[in-house]
C-alpha positions in Angstrom: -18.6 29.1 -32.3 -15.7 30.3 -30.2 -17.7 28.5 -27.0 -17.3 25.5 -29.4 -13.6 25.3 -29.9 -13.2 26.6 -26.5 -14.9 23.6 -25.3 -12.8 21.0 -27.8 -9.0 22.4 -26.7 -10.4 22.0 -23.0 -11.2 18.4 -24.2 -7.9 17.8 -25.6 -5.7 19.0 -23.0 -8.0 16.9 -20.4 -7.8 13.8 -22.3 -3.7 14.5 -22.4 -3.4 14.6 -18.5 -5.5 11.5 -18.5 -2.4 9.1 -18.3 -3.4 5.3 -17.7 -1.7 4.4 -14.2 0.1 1.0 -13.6 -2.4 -1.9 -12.9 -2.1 -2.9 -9.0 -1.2 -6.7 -9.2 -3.7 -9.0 -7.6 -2.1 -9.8 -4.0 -2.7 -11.4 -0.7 -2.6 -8.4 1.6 -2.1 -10.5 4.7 1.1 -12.2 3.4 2.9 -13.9 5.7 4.7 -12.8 9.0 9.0 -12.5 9.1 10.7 -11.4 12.2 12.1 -7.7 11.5 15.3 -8.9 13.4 16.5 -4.8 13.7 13.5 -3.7 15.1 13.3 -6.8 17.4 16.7 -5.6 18.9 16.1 -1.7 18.9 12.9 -2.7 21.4 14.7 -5.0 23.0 17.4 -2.7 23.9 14.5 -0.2 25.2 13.4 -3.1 27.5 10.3 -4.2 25.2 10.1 -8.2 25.2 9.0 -9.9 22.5 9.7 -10.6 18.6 8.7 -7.5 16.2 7.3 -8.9 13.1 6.9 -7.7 9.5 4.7 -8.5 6.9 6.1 -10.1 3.5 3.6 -10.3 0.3 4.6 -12.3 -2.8 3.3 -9.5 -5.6 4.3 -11.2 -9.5 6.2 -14.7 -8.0 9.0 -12.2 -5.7 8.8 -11.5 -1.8 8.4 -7.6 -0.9 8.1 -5.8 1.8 4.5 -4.6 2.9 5.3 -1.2 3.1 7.5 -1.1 0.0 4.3 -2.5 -1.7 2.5 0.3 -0.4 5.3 3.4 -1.3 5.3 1.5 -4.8 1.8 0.7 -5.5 -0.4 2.9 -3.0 0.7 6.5 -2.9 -2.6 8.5 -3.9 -3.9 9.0 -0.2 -7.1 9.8 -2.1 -7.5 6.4 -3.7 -10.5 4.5 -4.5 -9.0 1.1 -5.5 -10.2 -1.7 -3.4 -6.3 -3.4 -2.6 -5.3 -0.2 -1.9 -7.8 0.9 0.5 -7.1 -2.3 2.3 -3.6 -2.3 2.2 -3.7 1.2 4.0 -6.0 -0.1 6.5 -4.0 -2.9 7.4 -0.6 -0.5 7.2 -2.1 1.6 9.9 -2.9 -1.5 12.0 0.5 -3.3 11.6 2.3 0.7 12.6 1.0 0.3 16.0 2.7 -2.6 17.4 4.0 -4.7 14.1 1.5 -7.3 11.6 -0.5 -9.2 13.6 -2.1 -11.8 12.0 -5.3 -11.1 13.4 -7.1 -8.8 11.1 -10.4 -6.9 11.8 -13.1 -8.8 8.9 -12.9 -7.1 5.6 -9.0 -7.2 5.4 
């Protein structure tokens, strides 16, 4: 019996942790491209030639940043939703060099 109510307060303070998380929004990942105008000039000042440019989604009708949709939305490294799976794919891409609108297939 005591096996029994062990079990059930084990239950209850599991189903307490199990908090429901914020719904991701439904978003186009690839956005569109801005020129980041301060990194643009910090290259250009280290001799790098060229325009730097960022990635802007529209997430609920509002412009935001890629990676403040990613610090907002995406911060479980350990993540199995789809959007955010991608959305760290494509962050790790667009840290090398800037967005590029030439993503691999699947992004």
């Amino acid at each position: 019996m005591s096996r029994y109510l062990a079990l059930l307060a084990g239950a209850l303070v599991l189903a307490g942790c199990n908090e429901k998380t914020a719904e991701i929004p439904e978003v186009d990942l690839h956005g569109r491209l801005e020129v980041d105008q301060a990194m643009t000039a910090q290259r250009q000042a280290q001799g790098i030639q060229g325009e730097y440019y960022k990635r802007v989604l529209t997430v609920d009708g509002k412009d935001m940043d890629f990676n403040d949709f990613v610090k907002t939305w995406c911060t479980d490294p350990n993540t199995r939703n789809e959007t955010c799976l991608k959305a760290l794919r494509i962050k790790k891409i667009d840290d090398v060099s800037g967005a590029t609108k030439y993503l691999p297939n699947g992004l």
